[in-house]
N, CA, C and O atoms as a CHARMM CRD file, in Angstrom:
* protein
*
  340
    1    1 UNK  N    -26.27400 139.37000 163.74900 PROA 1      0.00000
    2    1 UNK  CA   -26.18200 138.42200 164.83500 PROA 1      0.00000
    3    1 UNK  C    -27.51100 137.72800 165.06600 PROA 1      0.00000
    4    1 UNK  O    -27.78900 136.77000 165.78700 PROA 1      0.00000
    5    2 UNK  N    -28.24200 138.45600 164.27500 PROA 2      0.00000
    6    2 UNK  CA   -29.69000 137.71900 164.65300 PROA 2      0.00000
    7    2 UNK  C    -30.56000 136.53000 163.58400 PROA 2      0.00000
    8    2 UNK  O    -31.73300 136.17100 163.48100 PROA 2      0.00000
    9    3 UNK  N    -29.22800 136.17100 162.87600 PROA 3      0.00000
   10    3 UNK  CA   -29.07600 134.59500 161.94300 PROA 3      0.00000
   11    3 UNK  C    -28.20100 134.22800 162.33800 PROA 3      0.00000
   12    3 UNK  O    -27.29600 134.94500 161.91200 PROA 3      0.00000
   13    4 UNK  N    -27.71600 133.27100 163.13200 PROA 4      0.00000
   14    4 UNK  CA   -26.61300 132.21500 164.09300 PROA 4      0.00000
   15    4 UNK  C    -25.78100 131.48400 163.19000 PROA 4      0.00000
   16    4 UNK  O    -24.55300 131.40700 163.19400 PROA 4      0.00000
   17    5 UNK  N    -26.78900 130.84400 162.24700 PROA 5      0.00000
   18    5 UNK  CA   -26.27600 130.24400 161.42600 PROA 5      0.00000
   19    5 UNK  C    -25.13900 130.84400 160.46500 PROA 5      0.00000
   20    5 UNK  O    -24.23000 130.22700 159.90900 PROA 5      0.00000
   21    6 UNK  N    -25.37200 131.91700 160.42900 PROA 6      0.00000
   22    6 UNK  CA   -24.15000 133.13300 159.29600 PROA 6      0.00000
   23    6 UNK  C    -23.32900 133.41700 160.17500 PROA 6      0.00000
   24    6 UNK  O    -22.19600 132.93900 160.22300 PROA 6      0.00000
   25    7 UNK  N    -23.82900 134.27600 161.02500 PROA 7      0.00000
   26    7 UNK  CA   -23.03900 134.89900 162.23000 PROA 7      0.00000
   27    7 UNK  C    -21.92500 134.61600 162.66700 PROA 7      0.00000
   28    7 UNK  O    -20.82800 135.17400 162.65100 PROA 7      0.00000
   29    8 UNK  N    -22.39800 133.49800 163.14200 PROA 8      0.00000
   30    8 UNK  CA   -21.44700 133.00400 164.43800 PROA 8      0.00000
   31    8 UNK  C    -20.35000 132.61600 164.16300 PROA 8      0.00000
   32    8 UNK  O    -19.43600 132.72000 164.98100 PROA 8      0.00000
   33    9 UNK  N    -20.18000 132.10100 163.00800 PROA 9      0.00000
   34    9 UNK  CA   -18.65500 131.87800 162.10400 PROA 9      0.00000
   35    9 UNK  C    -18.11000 132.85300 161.68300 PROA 9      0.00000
   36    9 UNK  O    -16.88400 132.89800 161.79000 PROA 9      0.00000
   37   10 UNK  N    -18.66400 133.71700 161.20000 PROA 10     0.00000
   38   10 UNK  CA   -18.23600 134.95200 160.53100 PROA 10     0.00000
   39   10 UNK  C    -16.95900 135.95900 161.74300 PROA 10     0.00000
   40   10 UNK  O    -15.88300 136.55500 161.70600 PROA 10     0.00000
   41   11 UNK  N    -18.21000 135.51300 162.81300 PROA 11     0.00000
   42   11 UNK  CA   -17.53900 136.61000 163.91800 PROA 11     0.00000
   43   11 UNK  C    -16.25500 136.12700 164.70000 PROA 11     0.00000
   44   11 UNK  O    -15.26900 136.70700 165.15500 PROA 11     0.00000
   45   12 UNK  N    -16.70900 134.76100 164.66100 PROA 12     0.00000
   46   12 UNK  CA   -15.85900 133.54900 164.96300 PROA 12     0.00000
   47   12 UNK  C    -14.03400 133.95900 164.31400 PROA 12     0.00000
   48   12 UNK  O    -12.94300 134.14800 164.85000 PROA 12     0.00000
   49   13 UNK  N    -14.37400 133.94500 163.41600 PROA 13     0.00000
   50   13 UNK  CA   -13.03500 134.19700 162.30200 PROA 13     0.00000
   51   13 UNK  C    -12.72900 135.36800 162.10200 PROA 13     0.00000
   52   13 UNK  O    -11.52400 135.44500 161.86100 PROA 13     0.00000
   53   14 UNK  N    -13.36800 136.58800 162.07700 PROA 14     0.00000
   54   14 UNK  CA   -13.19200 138.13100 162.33900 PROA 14     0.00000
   55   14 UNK  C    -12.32600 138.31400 163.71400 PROA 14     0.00000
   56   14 UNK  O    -11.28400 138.97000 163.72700 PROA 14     0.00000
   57   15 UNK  N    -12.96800 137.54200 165.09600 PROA 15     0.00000
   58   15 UNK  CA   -11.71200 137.86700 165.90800 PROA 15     0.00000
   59   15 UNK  C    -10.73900 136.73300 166.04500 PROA 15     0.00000
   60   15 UNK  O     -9.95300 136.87500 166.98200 PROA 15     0.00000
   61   16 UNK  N    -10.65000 136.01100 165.57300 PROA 16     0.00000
   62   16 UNK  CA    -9.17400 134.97700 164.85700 PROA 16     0.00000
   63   16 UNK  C     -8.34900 136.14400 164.33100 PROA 16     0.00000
   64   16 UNK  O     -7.46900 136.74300 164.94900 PROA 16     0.00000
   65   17 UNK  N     -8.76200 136.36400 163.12200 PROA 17     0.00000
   66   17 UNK  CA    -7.87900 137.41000 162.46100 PROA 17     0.00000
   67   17 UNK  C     -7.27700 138.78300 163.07800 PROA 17     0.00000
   68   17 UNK  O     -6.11800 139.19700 163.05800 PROA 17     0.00000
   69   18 UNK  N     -8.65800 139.45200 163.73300 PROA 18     0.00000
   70   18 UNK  CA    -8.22000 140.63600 164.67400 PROA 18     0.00000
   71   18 UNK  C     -6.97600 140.29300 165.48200 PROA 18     0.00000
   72   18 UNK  O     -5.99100 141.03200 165.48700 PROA 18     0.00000
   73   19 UNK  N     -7.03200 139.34600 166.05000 PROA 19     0.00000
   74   19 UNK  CA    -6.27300 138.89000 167.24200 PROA 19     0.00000
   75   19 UNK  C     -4.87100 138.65600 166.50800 PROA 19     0.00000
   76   19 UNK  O     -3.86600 139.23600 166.92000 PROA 19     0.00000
   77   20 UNK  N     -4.82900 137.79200 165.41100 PROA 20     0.00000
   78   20 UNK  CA    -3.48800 137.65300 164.74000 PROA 20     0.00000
   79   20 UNK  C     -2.98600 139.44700 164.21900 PROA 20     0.00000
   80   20 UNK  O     -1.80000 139.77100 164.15600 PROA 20     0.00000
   81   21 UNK  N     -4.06500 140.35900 163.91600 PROA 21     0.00000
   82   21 UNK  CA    -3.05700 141.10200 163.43700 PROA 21     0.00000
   83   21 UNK  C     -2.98600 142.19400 164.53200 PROA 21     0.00000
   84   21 UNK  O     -2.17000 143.11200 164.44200 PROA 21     0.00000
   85   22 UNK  N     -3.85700 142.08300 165.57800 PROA 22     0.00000
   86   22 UNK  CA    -3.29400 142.66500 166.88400 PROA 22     0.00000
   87   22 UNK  C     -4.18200 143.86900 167.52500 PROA 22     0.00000
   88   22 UNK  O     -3.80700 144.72800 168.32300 PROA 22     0.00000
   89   23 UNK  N     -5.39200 143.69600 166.98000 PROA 23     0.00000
   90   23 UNK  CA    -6.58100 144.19300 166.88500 PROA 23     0.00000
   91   23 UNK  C     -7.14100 144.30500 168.05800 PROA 23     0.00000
   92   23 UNK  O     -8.29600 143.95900 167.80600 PROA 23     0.00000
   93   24 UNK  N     -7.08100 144.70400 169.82900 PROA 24     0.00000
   94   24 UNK  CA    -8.38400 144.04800 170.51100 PROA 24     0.00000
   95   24 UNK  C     -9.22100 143.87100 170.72300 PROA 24     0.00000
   96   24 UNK  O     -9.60600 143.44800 171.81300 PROA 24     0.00000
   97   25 UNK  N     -9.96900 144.14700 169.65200 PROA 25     0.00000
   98   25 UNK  CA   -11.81200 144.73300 169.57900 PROA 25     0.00000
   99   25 UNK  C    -12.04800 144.40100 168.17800 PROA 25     0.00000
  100   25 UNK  O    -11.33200 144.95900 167.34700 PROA 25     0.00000
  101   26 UNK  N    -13.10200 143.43000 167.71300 PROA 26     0.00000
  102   26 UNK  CA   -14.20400 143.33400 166.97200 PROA 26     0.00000
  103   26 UNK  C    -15.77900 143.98700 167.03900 PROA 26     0.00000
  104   26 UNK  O    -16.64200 143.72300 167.87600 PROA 26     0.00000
  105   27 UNK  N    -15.85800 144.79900 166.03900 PROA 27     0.00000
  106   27 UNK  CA   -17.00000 145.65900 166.00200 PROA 27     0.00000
  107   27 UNK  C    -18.01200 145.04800 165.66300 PROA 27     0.00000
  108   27 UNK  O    -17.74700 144.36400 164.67500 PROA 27     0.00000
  109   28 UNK  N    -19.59600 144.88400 166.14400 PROA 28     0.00000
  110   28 UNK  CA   -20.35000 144.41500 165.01700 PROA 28     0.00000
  111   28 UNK  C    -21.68400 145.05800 165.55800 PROA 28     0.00000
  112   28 UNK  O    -21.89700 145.67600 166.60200 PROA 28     0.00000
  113   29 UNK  N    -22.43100 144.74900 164.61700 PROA 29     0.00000
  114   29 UNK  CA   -24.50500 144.92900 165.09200 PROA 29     0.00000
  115   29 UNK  C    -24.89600 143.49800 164.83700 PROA 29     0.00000
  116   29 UNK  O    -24.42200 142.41900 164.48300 PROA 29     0.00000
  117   30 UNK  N    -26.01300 144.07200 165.20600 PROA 30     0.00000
  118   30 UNK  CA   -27.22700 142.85200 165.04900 PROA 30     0.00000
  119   30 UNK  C    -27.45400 142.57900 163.55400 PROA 30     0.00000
  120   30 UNK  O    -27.87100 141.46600 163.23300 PROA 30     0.00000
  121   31 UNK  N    -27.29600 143.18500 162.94000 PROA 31     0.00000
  122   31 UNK  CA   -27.51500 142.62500 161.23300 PROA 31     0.00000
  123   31 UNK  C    -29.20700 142.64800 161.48700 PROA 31     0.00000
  124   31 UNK  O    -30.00000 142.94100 162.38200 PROA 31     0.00000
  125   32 UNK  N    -29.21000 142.14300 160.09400 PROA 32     0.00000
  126   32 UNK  CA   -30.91800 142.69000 159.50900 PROA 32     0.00000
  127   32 UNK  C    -31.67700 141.47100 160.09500 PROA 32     0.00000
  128   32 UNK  O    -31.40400 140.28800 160.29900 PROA 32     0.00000
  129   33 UNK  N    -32.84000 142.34700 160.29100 PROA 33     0.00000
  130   33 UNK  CA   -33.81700 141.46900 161.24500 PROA 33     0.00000
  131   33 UNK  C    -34.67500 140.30800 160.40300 PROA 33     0.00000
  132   33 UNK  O    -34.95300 140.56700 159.23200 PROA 33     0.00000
  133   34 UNK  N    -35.16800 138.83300 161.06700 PROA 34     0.00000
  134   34 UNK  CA   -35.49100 138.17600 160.40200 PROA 34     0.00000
  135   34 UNK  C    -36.76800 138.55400 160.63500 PROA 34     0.00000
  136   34 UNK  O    -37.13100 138.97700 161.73200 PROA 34     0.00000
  137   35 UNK  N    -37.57200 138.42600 159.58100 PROA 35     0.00000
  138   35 UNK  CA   -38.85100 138.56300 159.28700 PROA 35     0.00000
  139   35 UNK  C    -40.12200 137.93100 160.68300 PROA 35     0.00000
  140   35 UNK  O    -41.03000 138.53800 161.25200 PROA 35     0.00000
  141   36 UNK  N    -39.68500 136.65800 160.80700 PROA 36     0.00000
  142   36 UNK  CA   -40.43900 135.94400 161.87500 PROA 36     0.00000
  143   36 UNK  C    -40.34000 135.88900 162.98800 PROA 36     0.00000
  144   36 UNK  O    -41.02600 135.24800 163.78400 PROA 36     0.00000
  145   37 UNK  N    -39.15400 136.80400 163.23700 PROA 37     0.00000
  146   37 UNK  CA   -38.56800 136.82800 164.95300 PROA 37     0.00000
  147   37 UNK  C    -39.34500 137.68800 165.86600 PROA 37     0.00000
  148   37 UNK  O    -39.85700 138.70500 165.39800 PROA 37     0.00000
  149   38 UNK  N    -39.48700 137.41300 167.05400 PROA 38     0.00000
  150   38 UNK  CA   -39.91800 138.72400 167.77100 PROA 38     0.00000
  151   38 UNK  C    -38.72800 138.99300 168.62900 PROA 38     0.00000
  152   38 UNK  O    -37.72400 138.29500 168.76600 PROA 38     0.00000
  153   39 UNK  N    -39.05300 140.23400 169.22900 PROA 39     0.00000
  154   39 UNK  CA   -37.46900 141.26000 169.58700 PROA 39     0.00000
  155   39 UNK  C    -36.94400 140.24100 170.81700 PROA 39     0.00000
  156   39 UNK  O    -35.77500 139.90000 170.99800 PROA 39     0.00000
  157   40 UNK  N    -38.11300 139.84500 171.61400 PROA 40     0.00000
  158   40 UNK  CA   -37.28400 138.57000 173.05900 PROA 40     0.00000
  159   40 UNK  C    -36.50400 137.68200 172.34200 PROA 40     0.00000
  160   40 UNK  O    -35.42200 137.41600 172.86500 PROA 40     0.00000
  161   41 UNK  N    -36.89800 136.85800 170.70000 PROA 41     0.00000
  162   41 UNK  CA   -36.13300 135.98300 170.15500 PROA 41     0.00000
  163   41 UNK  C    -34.62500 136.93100 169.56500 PROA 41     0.00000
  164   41 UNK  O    -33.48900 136.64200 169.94000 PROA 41     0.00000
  165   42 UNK  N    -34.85400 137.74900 168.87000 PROA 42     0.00000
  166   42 UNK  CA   -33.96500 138.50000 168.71200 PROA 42     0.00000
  167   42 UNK  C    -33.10300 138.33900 169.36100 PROA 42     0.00000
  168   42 UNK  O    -32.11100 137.72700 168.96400 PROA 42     0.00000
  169   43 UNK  N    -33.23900 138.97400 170.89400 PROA 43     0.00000
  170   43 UNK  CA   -32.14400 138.82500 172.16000 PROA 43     0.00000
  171   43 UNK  C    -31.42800 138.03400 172.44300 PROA 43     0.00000
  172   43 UNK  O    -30.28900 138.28000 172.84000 PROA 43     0.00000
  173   44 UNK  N    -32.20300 136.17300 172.23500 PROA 44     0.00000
  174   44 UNK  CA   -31.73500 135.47600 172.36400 PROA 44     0.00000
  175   44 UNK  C    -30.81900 134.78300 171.61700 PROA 44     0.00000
  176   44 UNK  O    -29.89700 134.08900 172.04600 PROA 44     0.00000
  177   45 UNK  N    -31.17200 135.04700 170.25900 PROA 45     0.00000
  178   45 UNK  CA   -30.29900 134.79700 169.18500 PROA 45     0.00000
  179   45 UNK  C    -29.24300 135.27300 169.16300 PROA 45     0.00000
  180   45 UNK  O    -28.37000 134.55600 168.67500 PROA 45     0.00000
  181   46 UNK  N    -28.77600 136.81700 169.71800 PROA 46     0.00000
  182   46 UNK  CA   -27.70100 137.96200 169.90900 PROA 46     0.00000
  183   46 UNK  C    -26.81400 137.33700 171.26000 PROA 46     0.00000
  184   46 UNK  O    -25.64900 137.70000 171.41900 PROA 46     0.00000
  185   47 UNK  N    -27.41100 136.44900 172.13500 PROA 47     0.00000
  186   47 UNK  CA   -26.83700 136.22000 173.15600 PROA 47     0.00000
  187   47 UNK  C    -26.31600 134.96800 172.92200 PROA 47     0.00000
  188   47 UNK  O    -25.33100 134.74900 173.62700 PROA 47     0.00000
  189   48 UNK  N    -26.51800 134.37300 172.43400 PROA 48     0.00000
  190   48 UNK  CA   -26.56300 132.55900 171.69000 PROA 48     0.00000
  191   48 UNK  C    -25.10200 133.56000 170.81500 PROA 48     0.00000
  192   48 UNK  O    -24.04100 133.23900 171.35100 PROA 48     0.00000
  193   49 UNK  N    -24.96600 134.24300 170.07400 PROA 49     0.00000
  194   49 UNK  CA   -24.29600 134.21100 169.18200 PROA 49     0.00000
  195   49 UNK  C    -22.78900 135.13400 169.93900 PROA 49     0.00000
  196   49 UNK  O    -21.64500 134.92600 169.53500 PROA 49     0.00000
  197   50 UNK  N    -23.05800 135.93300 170.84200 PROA 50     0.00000
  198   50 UNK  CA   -22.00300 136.66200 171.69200 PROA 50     0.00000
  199   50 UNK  C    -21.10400 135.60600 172.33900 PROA 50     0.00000
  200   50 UNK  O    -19.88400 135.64300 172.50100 PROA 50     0.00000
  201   51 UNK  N    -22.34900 134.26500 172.81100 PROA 51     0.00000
  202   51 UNK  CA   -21.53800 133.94800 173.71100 PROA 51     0.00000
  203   51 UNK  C    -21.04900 132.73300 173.15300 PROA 51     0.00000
  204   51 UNK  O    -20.45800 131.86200 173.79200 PROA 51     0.00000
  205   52 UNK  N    -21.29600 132.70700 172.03800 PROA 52     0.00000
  206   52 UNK  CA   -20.08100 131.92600 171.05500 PROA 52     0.00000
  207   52 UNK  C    -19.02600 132.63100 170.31800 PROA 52     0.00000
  208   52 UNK  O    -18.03700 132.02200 169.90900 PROA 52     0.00000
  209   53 UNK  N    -19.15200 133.57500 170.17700 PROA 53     0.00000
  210   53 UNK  CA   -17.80100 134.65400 169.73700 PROA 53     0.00000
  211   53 UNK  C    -17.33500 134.77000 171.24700 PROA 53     0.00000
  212   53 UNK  O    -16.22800 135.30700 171.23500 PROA 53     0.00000
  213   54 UNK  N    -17.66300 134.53400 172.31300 PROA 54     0.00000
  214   54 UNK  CA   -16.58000 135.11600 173.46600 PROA 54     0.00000
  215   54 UNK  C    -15.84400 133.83700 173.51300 PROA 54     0.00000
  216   54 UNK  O    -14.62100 133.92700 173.61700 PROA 54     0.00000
  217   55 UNK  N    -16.35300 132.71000 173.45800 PROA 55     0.00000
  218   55 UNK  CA   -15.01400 131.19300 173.80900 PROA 55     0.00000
  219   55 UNK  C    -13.84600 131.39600 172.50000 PROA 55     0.00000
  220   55 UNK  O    -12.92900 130.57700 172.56200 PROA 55     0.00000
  221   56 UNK  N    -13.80000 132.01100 171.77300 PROA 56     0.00000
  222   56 UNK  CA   -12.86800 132.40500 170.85800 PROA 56     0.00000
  223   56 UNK  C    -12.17500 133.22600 171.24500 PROA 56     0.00000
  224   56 UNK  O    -10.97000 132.97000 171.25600 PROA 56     0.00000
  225   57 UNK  N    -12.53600 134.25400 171.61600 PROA 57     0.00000
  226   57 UNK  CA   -12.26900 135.96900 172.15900 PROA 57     0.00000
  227   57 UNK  C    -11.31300 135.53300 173.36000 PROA 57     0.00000
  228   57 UNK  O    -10.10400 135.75700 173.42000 PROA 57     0.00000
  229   58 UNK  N    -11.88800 135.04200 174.05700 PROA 58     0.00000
  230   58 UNK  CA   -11.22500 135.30100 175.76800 PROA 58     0.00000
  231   58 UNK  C     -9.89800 134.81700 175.82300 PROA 58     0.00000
  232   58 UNK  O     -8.95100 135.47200 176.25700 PROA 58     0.00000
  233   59 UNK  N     -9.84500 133.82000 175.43800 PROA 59     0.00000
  234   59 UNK  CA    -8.19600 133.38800 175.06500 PROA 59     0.00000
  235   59 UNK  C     -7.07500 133.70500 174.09500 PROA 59     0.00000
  236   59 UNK  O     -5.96600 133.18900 173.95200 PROA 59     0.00000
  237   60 UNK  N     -7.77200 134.85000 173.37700 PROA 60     0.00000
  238   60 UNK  CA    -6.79700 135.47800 172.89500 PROA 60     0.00000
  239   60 UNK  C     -6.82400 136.97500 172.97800 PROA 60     0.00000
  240   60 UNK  O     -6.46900 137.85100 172.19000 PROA 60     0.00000
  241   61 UNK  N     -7.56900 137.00700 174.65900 PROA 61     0.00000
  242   61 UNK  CA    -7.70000 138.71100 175.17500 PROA 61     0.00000
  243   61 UNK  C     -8.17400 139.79600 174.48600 PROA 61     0.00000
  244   61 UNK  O     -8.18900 140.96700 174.86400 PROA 61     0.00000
  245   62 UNK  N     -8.73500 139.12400 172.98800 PROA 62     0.00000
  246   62 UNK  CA    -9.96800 140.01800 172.84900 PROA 62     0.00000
  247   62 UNK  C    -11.57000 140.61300 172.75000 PROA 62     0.00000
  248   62 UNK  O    -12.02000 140.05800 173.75300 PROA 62     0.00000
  249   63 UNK  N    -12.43400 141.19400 172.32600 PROA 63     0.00000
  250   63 UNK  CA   -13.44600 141.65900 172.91100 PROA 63     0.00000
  251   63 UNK  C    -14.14100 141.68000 171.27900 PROA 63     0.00000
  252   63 UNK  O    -13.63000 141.70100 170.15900 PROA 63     0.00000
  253   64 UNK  N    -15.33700 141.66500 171.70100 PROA 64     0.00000
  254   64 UNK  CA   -16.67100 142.13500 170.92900 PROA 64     0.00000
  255   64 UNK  C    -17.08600 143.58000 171.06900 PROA 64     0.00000
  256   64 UNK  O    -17.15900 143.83100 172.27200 PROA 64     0.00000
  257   65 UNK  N    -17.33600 144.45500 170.45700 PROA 65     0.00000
  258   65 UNK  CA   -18.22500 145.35900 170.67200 PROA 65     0.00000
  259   65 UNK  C    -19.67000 145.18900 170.06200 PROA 65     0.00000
  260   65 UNK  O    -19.72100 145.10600 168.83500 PROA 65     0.00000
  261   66 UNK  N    -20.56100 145.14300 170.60000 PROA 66     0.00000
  262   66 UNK  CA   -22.03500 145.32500 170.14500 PROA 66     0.00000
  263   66 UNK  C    -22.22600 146.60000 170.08900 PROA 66     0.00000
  264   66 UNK  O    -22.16500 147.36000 171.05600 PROA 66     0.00000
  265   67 UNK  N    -22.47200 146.91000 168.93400 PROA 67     0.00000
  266   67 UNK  CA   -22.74700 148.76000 168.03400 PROA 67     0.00000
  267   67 UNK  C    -24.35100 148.59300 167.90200 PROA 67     0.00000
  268   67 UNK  O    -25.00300 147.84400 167.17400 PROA 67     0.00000
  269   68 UNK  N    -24.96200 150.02500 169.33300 PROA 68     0.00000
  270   68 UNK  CA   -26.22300 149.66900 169.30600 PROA 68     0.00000
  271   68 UNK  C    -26.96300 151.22700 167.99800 PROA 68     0.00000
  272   68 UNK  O    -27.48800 152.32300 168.19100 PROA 68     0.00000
  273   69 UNK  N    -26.55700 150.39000 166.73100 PROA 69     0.00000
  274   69 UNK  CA   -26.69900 151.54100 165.93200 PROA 69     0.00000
  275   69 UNK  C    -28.40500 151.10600 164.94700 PROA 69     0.00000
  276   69 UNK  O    -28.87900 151.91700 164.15200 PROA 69     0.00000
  277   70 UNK  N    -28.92500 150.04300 165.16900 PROA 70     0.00000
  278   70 UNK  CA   -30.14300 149.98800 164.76400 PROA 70     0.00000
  279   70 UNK  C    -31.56800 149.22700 165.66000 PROA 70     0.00000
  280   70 UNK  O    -31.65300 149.19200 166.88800 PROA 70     0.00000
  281   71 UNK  N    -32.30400 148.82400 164.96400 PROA 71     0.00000
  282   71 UNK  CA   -33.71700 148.65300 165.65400 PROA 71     0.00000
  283   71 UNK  C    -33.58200 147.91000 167.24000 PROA 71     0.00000
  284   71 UNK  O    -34.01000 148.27300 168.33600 PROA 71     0.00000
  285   72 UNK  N    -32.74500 146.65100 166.78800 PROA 72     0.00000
  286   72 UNK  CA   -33.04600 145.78000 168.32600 PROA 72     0.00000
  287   72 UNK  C    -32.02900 146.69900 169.35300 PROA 72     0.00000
  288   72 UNK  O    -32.51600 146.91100 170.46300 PROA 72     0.00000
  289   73 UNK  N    -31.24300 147.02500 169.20700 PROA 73     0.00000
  290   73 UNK  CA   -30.92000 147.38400 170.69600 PROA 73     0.00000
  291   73 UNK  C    -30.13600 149.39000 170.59800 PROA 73     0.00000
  292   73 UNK  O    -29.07600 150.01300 170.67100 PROA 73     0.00000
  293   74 UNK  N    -31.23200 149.52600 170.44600 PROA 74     0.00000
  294   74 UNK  CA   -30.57000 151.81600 169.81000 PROA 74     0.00000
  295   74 UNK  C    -31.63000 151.97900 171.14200 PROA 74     0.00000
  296   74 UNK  O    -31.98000 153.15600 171.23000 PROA 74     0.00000
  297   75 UNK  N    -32.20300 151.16500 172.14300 PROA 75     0.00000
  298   75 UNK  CA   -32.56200 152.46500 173.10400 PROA 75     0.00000
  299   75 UNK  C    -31.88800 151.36400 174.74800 PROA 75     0.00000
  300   75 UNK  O    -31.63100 150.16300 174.66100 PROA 75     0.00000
  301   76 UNK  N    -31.79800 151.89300 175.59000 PROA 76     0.00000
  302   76 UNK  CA   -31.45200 151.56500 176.95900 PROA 76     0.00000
  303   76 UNK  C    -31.95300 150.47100 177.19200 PROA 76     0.00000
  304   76 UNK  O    -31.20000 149.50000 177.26700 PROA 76     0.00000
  305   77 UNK  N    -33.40000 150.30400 177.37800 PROA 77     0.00000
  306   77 UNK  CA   -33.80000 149.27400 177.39600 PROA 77     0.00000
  307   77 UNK  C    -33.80200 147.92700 176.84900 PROA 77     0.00000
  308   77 UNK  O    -33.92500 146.88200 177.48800 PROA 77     0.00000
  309   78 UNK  N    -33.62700 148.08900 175.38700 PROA 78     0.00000
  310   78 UNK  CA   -33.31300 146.83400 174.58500 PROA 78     0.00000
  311   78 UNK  C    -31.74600 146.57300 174.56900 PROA 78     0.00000
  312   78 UNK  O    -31.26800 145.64400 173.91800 PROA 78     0.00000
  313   79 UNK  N    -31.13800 147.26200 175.16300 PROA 79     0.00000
  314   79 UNK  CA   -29.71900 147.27100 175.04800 PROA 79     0.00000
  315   79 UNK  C    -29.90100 146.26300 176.47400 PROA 79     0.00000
  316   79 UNK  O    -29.86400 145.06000 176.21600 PROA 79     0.00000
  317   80 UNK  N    -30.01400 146.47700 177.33700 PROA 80     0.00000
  318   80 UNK  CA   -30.55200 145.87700 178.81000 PROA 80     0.00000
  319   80 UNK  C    -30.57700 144.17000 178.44900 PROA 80     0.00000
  320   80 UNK  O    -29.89300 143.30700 178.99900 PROA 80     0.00000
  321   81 UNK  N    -31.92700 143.92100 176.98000 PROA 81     0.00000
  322   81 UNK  CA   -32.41100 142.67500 177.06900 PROA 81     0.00000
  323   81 UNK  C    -31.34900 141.93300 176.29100 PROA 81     0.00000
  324   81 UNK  O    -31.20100 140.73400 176.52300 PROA 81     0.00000
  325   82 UNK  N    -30.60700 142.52800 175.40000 PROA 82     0.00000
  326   82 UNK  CA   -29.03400 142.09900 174.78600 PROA 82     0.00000
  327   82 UNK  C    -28.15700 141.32100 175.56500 PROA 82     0.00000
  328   82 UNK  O    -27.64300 140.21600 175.39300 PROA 82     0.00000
  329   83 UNK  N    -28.10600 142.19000 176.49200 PROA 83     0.00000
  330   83 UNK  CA   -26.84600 141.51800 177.07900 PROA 83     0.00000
  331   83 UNK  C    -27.06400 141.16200 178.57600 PROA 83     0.00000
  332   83 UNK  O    -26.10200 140.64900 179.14800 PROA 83     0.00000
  333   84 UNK  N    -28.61200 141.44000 179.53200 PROA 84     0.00000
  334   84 UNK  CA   -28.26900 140.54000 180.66700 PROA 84     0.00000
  335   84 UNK  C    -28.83500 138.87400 180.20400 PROA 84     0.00000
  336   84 UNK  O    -29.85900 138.42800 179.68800 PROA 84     0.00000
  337   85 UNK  N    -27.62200 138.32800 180.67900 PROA 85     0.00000
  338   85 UNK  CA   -27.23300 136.74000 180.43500 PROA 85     0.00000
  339   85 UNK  C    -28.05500 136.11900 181.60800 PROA 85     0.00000
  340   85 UNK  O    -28.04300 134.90200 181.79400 PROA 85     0.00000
């Protein structure tokens, strides 16, 4: 999630499909970190990219999960800078 440019389509069409086959939850992480980012850009990139997978999501009643299973968001705190909008 933290390349927009890949992402955001990807996830875009992951819950298209979920939703057609009846799925209500799309799983994902942050994907591999870009070299030049720092972790505040990070965040923002993750939030830029959520909240373009949710105008897809919401109208067909389903959800994102953010899996805080590596660097940017595996402790409380960075989980915090993820997702307050």
């Amino acid at each position: 999630m933290c390349k927009p440019e890949v992402s955001v389509e990807y996830l875009k069409q992951a819950i298209r499909f979920a939703a057609e086959c009846g799925a209500p939850v799309v799983n994902t992480d942050e994907g591999p970190k870009p070299k030049w980012t720092t972790e505040a850009e990070d965040h923002l990139l993750m939030r830029y990219t959520l909240m373009e997978a949710a105008k897809v999501a919401e109208p067909r009643g389903s959800q994102s999960d953010l899996s805080p299973t590596s660097n940017t968001v595996n402790t409380p705190k960075a989980w915090t800078g993820s997702i307050a909008w």
